[in-house]
C-alpha positions in Angstrom: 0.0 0.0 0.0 2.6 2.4 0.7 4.9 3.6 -2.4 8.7 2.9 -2.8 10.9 6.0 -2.9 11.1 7.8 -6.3 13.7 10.1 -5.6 17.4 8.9 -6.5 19.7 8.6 -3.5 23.3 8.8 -3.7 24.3 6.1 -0.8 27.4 5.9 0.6 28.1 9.6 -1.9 25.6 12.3 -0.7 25.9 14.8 -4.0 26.2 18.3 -3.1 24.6 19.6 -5.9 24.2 20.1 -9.5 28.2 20.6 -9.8 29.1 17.4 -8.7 30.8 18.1 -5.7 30.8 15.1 -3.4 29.6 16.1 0.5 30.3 12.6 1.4 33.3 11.4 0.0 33.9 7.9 1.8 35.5 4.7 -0.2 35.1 1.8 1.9 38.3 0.8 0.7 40.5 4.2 2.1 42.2 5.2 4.9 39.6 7.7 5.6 36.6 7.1 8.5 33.4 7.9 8.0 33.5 9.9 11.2 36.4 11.6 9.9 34.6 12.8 6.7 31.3 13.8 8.6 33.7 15.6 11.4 35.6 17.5 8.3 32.3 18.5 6.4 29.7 18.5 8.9 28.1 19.7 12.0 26.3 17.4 14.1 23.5 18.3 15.9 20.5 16.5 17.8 16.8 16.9 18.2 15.4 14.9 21.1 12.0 12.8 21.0 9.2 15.0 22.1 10.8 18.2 22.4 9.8 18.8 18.2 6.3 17.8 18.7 5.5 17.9 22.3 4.5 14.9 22.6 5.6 13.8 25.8 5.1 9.4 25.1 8.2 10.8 22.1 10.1 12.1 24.8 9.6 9.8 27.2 10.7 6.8 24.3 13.8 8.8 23.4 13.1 8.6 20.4 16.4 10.9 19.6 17.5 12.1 15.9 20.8 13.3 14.9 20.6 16.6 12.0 24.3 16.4 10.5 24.5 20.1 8.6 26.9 20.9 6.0 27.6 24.6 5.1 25.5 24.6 2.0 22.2 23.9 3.6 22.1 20.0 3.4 20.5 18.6 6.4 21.2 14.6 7.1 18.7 13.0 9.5 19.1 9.5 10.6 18.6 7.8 14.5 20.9 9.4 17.4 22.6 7.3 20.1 19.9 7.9 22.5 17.2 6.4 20.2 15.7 2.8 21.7 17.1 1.0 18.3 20.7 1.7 19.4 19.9 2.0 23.1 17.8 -1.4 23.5 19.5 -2.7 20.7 16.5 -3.7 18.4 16.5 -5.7 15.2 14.6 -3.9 12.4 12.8 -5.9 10.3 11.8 -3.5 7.5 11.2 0.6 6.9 7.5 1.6 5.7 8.5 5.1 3.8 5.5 7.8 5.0 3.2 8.3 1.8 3.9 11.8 1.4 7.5 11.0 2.1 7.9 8.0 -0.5 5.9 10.1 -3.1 7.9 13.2 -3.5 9.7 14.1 -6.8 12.0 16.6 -6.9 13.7 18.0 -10.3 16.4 21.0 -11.0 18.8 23.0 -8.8 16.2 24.5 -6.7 14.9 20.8 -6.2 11.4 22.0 -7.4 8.4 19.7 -6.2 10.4 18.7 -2.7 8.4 18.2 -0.5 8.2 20.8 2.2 8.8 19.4 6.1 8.4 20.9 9.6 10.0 19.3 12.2 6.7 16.9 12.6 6.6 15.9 9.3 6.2 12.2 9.4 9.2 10.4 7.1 9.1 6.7 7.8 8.1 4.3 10.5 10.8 1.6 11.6 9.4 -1.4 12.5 11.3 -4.2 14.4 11.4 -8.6 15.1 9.7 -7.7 18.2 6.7 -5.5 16.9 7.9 -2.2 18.1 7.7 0.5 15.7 9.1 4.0 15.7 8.2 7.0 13.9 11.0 8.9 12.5 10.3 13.1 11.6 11.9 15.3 9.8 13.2 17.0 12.6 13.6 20.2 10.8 11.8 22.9 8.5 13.3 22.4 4.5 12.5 20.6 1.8 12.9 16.5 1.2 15.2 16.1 -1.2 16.2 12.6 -0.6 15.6 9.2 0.6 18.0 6.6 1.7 16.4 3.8 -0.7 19.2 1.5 0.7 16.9 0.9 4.1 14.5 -1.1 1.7 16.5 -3.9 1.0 19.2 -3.0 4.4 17.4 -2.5 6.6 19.8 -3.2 9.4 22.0 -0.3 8.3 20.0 1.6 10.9 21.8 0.3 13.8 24.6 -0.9 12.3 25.8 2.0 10.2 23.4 4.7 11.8 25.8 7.8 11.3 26.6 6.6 7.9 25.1 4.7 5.4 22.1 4.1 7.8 20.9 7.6 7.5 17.1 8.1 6.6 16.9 11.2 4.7 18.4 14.1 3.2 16.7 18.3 3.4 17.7 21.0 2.1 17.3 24.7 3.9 17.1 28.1 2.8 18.9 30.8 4.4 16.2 31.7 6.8 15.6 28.1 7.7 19.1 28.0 8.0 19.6 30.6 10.5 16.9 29.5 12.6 17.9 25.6 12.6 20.5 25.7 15.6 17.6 27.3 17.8 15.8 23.8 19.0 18.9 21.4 18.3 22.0 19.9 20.9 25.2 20.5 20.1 26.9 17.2 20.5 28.5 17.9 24.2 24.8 19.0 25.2 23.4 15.7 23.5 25.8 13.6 25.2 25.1 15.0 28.9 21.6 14.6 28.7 21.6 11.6 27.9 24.8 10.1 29.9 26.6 9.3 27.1 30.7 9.4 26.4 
């Protein structure tokens, strides 16, 4: 019932844009990390379950997300440490793309037809072996512009790679979004206290 991603996702290259310059540039067969390359390019940030959309069963489930910003207004969203698939250390069993979500087309430089998110904006729903299911938002105000169509058949990449190739979704921001996108989200030492984590 629910329609597979039509939007082309780079994987393990997130294109930059129309110019070809690679935000993402990690060969599994160098000497460079993939923490390295989202240290060098990015800036981590994290939105925690329930703050977003104040609803407090979110917050109470953790149900954290990590927004990894580039300079050029690229948003990556995936699961943070704090989420219960990392915490509790579920098994996913498969990722139901949000109608809206798996719909969207987007076209050209300015991405015409993304679709446009708010932090509530429902993405996906992650369902695990044991029946639990989580919703995963946007997180922050852009436009969709990509989908990590590798979670269809890897599922697993979610827990295993989360800050990597397990990521969920890609947004772009204007310069008023942003400005403004800091305002709501942890820095990483922030994130880490809260939640007790090294």
């Amino acid at each position: 019932p629910f329609p597979q991603p039509t939007m082309a996702t780079s994987g393990l290259q997130r294109t930059a844009n129309e110019g070809g310059e690679d935000l993402f540039p990690y060969d599994p067969k160098s000497n460079s990390a993939p923490d390295d390359i989202i240290e060098r390019y990015y800036s981590e940030y994290f939105f925690v379950g329930g703050v977003e959309t104040n609803t407090p069963k979110a917050g109470e489930q953790q149900l954290d997300q990590y927004a990894q910003i580039h300079s050029n207004g690229l948003v990556v969203v995936g699961i943070a440490p704090g989420h219960p698939l990392l915490r509790d250390g579920r098994t996913v069993r498969k990722v139901v793309w949000d109608f809206k979500a798996g719909s969207n087309k987007v076209s050209g430089k300015t991405k015409k037809g993304g679709l446009v998110c708010y932090p509530h904006t429902p993405i996906a729903t992650i369902h695990c072996t044991d029946d639990s299911e989580y919703p995963i938002l946007a997180g922050v105000m852009g436009k969709l512009v990509e989908l990590n169509d590798q979670l269809n058949s890897q599922p697993e990449l979610l827990t295993k790679e989360p800050r990597h190739r397990g990521y969920v979704c890609i947004i772009t921001q204007n310069k008023k979004q942003k400005g403004k996108v800091r305002e709501k989200l942890l820095a990483a030492g922030e994130y880490q206290k809260l939640r007790s984590l090294k």
